[in-house]
Backbone as JSON, one array per atom type, in Angstrom:
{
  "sequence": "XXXXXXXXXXXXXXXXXXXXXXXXXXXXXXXXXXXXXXXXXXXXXXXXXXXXXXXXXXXXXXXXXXXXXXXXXXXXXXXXXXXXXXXXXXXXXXXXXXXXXXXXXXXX",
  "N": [[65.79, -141.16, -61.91], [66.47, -139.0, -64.68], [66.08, -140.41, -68.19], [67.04, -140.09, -71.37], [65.62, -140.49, -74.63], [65.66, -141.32, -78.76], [64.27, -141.12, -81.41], [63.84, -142.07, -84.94], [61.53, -141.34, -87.23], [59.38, -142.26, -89.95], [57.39, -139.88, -92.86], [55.83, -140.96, -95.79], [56.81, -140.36, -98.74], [53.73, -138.23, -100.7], [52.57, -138.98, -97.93], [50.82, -138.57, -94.87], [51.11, -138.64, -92.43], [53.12, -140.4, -89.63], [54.38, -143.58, -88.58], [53.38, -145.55, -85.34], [54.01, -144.01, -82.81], [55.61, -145.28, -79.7], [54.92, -143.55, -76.49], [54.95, -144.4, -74.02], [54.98, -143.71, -70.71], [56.68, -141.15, -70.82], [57.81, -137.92, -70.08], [58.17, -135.75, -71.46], [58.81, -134.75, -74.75], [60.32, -133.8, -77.41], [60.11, -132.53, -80.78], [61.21, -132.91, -83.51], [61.58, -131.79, -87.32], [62.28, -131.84, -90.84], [60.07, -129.81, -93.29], [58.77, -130.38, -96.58], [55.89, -129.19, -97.92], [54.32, -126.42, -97.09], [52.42, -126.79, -93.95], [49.6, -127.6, -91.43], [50.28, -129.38, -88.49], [49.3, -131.63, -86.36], [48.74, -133.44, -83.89], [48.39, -136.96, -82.97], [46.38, -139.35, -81.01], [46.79, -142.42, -79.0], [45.48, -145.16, -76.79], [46.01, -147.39, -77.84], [48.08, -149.41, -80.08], [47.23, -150.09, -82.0], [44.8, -148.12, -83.13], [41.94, -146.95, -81.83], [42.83, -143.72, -83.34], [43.14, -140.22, -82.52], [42.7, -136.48, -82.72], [44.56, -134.55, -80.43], [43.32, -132.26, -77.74], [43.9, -128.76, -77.05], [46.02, -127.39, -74.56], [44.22, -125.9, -72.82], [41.96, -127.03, -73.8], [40.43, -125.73, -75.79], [40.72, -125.66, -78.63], [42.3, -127.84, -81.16], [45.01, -129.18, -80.83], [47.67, -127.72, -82.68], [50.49, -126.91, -84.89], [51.79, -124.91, -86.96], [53.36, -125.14, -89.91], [56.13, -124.21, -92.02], [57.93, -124.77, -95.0], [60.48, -125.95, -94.84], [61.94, -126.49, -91.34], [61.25, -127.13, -88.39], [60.97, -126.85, -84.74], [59.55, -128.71, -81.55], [58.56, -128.64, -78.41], [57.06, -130.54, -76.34], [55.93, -130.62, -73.42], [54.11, -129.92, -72.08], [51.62, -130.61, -72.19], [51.35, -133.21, -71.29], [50.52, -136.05, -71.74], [48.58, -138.72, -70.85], [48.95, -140.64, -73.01], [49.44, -143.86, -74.02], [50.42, -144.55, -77.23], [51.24, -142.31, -80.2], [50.63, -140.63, -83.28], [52.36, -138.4, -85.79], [50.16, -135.89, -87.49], [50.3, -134.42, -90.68], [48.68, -131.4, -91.95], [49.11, -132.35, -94.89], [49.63, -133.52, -97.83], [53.12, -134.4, -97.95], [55.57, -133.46, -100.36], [58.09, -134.88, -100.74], [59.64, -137.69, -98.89], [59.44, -136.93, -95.87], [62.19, -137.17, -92.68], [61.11, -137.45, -89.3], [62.41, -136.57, -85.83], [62.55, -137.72, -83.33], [62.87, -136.83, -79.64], [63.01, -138.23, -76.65], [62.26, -137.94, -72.49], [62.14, -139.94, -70.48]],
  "CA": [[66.77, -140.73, -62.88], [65.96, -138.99, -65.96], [66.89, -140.63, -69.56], [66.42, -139.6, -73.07], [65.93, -141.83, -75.97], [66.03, -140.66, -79.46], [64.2, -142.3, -82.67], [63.62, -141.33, -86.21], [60.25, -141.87, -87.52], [59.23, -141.08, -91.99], [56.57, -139.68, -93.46], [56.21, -141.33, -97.09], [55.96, -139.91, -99.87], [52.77, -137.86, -100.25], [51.89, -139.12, -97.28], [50.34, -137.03, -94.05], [51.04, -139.44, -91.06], [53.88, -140.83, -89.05], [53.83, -144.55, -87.7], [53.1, -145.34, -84.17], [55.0, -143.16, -82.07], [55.64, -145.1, -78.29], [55.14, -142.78, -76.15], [54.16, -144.4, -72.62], [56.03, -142.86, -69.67], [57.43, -139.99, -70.92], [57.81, -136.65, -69.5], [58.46, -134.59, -72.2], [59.09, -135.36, -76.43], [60.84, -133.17, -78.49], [59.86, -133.28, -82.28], [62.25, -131.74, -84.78], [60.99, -132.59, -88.78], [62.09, -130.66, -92.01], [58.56, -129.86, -93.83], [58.48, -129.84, -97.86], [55.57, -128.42, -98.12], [53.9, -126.12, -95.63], [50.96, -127.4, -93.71], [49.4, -127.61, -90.15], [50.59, -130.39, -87.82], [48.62, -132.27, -85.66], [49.11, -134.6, -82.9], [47.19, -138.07, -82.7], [46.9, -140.23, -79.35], [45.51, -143.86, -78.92], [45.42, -146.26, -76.23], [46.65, -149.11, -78.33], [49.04, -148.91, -80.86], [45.98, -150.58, -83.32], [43.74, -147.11, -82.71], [41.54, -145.57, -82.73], [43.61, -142.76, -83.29], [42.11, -138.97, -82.48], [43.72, -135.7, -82.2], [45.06, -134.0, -79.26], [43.16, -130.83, -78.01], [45.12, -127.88, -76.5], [45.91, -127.55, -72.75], [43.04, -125.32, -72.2], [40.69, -127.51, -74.26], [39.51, -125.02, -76.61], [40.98, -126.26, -79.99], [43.04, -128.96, -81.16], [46.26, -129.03, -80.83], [48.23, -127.34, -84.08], [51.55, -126.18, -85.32], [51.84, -124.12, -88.64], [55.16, -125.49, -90.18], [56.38, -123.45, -93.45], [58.58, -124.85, -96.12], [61.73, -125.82, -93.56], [62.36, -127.35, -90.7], [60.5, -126.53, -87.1], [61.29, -127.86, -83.6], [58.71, -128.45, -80.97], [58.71, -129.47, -77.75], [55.41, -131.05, -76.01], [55.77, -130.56, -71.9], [53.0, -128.86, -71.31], [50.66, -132.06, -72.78], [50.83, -134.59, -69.7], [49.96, -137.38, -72.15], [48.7, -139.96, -70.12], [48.32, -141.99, -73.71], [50.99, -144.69, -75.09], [51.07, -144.49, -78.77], [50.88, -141.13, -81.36], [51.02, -140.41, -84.84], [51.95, -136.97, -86.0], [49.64, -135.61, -89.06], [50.74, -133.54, -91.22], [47.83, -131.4, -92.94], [49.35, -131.6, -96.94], [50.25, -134.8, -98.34], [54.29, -134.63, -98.83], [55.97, -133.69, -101.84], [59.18, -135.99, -101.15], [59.49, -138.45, -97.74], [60.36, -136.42, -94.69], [61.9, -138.03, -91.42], [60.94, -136.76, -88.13], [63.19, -137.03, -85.51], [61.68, -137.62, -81.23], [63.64, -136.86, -78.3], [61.48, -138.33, -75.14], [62.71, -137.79, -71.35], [62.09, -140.7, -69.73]],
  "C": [[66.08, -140.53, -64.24], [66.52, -139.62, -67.23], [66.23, -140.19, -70.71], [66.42, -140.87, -73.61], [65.25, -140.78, -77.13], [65.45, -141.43, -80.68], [63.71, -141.47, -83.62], [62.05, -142.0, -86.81], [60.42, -140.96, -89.23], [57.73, -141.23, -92.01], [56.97, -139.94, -94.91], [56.13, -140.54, -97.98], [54.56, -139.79, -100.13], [51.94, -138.36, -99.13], [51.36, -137.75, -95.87], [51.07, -137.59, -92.73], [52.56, -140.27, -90.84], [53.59, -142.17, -88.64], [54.22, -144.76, -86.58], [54.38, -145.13, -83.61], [54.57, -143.96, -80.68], [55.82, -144.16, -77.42], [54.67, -143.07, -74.27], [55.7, -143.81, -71.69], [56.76, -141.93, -69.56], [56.9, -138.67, -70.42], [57.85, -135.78, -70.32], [58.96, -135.0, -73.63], [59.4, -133.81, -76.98], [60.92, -133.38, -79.76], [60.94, -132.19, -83.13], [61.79, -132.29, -86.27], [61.63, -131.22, -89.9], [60.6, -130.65, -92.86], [59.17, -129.29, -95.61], [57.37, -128.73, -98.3], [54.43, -128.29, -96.65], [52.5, -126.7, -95.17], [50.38, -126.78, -92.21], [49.87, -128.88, -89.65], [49.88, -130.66, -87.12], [49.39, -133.48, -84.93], [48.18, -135.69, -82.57], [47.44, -138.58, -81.46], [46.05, -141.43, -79.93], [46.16, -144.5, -77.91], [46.08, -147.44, -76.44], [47.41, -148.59, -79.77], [47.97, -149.3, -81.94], [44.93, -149.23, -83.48], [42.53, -147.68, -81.97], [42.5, -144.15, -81.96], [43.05, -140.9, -83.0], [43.56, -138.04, -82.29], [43.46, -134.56, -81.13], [44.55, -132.49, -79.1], [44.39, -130.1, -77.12], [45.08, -128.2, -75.44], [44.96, -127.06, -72.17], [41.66, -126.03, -72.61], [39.86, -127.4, -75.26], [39.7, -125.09, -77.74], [42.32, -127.11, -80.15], [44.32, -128.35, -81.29], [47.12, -128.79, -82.15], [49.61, -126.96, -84.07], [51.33, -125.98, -86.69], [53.08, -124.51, -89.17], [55.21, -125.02, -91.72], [57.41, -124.27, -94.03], [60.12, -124.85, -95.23], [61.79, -126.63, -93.32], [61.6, -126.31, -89.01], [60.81, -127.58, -86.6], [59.88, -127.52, -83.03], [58.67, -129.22, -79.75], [57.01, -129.37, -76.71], [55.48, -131.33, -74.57], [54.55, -130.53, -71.59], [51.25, -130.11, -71.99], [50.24, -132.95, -72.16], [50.11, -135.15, -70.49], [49.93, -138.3, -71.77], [48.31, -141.36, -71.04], [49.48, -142.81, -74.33], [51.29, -144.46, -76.63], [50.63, -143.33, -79.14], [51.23, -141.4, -82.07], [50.99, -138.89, -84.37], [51.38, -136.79, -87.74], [50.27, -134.46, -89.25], [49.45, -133.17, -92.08], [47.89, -131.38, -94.15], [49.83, -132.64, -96.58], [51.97, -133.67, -98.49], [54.98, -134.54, -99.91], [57.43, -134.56, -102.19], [59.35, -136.41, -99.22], [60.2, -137.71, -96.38], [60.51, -137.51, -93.34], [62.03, -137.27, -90.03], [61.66, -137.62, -87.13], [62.33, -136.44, -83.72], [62.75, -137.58, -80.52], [62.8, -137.5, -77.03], [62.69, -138.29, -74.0], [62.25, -139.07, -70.89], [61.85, -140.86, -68.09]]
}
């Protein structure tokens, strides 16, 4: 049986980074975030919720894993990832100009 679960995670003020995102057993995460100012996104993984933290290349291998997010709000959903790692952060490449909170869907 599939379940969702649903949690809100913040980025601080000028900050770049999310804190540790659980992510063991899931099938599928849905990120939704409004972005102040625009950046690139990134996806971290680690083993242990203590790091070391790295980021996530693509599915083919050939560069890291990115989203472009403009001055908004962007969804994104992460199937196609088969993260076999428990904890993430998401970076944001631009410090913050006021505290956004990102919001996870996971499948279970």
């Amino acid at each position: 049986m599939v379940r969702t679960r649903f949690d809100t995670y913040t980025v601080a003020l000028s900050g770049t980074t999310t804190p540790v995102i659980p992510i063991y057993g899931t099938l599928a995460i849905g990120l939704q975030f409004p972005v102040v100012t625009s950046c690139q996104a990134f996806l971290q993984v680690a083993v242990q919720s203590g790091g070391p933290y790295s980021r996530v290349l693509g599915v083919d291998g050939s560069a890291q894993f990115a989203m472009t997010v403009g001055a908004g709000s962007i969804s994104a959903i992460l199937s196609d990832l088969k993260l076999p790692f428990s904890h993430a952060k998401v970076e944001l490449g631009v410090a913050q100009a006021a505290i956004r909170s990102l919001q996870i869907t996971y499948k279970l």
